[in-house]
N, C-alpha and C positions, 0 to 999 in steps of 0.2 A: 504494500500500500504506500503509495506516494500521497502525500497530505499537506498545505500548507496556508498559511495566513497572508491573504494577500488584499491587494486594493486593485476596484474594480472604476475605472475613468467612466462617468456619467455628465449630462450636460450641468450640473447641478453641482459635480464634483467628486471628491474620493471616498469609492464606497465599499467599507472593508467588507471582504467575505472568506468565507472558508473553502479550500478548494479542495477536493480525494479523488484519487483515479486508482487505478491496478497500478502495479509497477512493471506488468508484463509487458513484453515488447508489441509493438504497435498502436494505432489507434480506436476513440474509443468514442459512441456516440454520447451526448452531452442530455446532461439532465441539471435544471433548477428545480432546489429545494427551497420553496417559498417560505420564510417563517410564518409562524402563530405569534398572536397578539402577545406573549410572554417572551418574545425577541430570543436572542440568541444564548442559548447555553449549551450543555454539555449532552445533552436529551438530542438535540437538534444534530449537532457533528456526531453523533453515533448514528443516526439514521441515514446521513450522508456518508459514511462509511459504509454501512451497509449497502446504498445505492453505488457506490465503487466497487464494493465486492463482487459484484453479479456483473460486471464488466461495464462500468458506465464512469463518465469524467464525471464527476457532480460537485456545484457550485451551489453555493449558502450566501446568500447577500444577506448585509444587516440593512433591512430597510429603515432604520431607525436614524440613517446616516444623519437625516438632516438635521435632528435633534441633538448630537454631540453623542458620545457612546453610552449607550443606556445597558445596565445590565443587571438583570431583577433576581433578585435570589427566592426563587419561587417556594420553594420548603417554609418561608418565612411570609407566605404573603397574607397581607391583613388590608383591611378597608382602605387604606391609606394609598398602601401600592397598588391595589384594584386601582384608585383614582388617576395614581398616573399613568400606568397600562392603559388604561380605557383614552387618555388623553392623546400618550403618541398613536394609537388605534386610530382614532380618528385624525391624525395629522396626514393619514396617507389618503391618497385616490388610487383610482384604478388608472389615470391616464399619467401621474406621476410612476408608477410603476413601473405600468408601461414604456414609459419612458428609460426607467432606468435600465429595464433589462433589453434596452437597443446596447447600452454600455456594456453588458453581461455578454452579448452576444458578439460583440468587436473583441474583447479579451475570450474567450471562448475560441474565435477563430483566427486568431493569435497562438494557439496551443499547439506546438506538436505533436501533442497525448489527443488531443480530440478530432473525432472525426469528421470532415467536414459532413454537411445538407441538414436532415432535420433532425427536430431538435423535441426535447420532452421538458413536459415539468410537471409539478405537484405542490396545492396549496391547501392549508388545512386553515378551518375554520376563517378567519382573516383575510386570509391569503386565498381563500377556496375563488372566487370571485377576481382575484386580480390572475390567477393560473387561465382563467373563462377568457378573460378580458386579452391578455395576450394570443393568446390561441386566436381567437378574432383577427387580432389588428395586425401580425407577425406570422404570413403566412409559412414559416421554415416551423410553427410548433409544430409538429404533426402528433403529437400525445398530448394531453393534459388530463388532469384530475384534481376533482375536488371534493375533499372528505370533509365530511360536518361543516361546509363554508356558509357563513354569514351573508346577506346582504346579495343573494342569489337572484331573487326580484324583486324588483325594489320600483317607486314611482320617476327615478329620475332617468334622464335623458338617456347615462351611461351606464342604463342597467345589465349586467350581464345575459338574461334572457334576452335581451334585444339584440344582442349583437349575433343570437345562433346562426343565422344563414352566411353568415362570414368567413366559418370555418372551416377551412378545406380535411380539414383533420378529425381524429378521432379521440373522444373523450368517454372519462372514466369518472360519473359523479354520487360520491354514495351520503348520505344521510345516518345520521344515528336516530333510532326508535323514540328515543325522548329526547327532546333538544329546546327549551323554554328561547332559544337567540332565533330559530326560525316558525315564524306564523306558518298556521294552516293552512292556509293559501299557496305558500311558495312550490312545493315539488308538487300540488296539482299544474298551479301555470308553468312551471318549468316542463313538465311533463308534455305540455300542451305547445308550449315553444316549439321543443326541440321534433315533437313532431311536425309543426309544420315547416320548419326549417330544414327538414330531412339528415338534422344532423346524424354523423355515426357515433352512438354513443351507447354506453350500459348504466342504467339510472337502476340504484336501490335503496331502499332503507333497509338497513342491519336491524333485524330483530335483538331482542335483549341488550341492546346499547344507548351509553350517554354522549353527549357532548362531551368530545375530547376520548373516546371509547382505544385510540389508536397509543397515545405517550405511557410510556412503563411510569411517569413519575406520579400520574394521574391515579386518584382513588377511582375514577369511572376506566381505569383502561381492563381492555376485554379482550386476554389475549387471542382466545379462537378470532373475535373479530379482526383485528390486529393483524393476525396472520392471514386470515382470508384475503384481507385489503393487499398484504404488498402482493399475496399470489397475482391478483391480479393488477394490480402496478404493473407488475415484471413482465405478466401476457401480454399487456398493454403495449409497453413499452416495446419488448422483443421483438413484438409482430411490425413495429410504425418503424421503429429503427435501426436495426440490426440485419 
C-alpha cells in the first residue's frame, strides 16, 4: 500500500487530502471518497485503504478546506460540536464541490498510479448528494453512490433529483430503514426521477438499519449491512471501470 498526505490545487485553493493506491506495478482506476459531515478522521482513511486494497487509486479530500482545518474528535461529541459540525455542513454546496473535484480530477490525472478515463466515487450521508451532483455535471464519473445521503430532493434549483437525465453513468443509491435526516417523500420522488430519466441505477433501502448503519465507530453500524454495501460498491465499480 502506497499512502500519502497531500494537497489537492482547487480554484479556491489548497485542498489537503489523503491519497492510497496498491503499490503493485501498474495503473489503477480512480475513486473519490467523499467525507460525512464529521470530516476527516481515522474511520475515513481506513475505508480509503480498503478502496486501495481491491485495486483502486483512492483520494479523500477534506472539504472542510475553506474553513481552516477542522478536526472533530467524535468519541467526544456533545451538543456543542453537533453545532459546529452542522455549521461547516452547511458551508458546503453541491456546485462548490463540484467545483472542487474538477481540482481532484487534474491531480488525479497527474498520477502515474492512476488510470486514465473514468472515474468512481462514493458519498455518505452529506456527501450522498454532492457524489449525485458530480456524476451529472462531470461526464468521466461513470460510478457513483450514495448511502444514507441527505438532501436527495430537495425544493431548490440544484437539487440532485433534477439533474438525473445528465448522467451518462451508472449509480448505486441505498437508504437506511430508519433515517429521521430524510422525509417520506424523498426515495418515492427519487424513485420517480430516476425512472423517468432512465437512469442506470440500483435504489434500496437496507432493512434493519440507521442512519450512518455503514462507520464501525457508529453505535447504528450494521455490519451484515456494511458488508453488503461495499459488495456492491466493488460490482459497481468493477463492472464501470476496470
Amino acid at each position: 500500500m502506497i499512502e500519502n498526505d497531500i494537497f489537492v490545487t482547487t480554484k479556491y485553493g489548497r485542498q489537503p487530502c489523503f491519497a492510497a493506491c496498491p503499490d503493485d506495478a501498474g495503473k489503477f482506476p480512480a475513486i473519490i471518497l467523499y467525507m460525512d459531515a464529521p470530516g476527516i478522521r481515522e474511520e475515513l482513511r481506513d475505508m480509503a485503504r480498503r478502496i486501495a486494497n481491491h485495486g483502486y487509486f483512492c483520494l479523500l479530500p477534506d472539504l472542510y478546506y475553506r474553513l481552516g482545518t477542522l478536526r472533530f474528535d467524535i468519541p467526544r461529541r456533545n451538543d456543542a460540536m453537533s453545532v459546529v459540525i452542522r455549521g461547516a455542513m452547511e458551508s458546503l454546496t453541491n456546485t462548490g464541490v463540484t467545483d472542487d473535484t474538477g481540482g481532484m480530477i487534474a491531480f488525479l490525472d497527474a498520477q502515474e498510479k492512476v488510470k486514465p478515463g473514468p472515474l468512481g466515487c462514493v458519498g455518505h450521508c452529506m456527501s450522498g448528494p454532492f457524489a449525485i451532483t458530480v456524476a451529472a455535471r462531470i461526464p468521466r464519473m461513470k460510478a457513483a453512490a450514495s448511502l444514507y445521503g441527505v438532501k436527495m430532493v430537495t425544493d431548490q434549483p440544484d437539487s440532485p433529483h433534477l439533474l438525473l437525465d445528465q448522467i451518462k453513468g451508472e449509480l448505486f443509491i441505498a437508504f437506511a430503514e430508519v433515517d429521521p435526516a430524510v422525509p417520506a417523500n424523498v426515495i418515492p420522488d427519487l424513485k420517480t426521477a430516476l425512472a423517468k430519466a432512465g437512469t442506470k441505477h440500483r435504489l434500496e433501502t437496507v432493512p434493519g438499519t440507521h442512519h450512518g448503519y455503514c462507520f464501525t465507530a457508529r453505535n447504528d453500524y450494521n455490519p451484515a449491512a456494511a458488508e453488503d454495501n461495499w459488495t456492491k460498491l466493488f460490482d459497481l465499480w468493477d463492472r464501470n471501470l476496470k
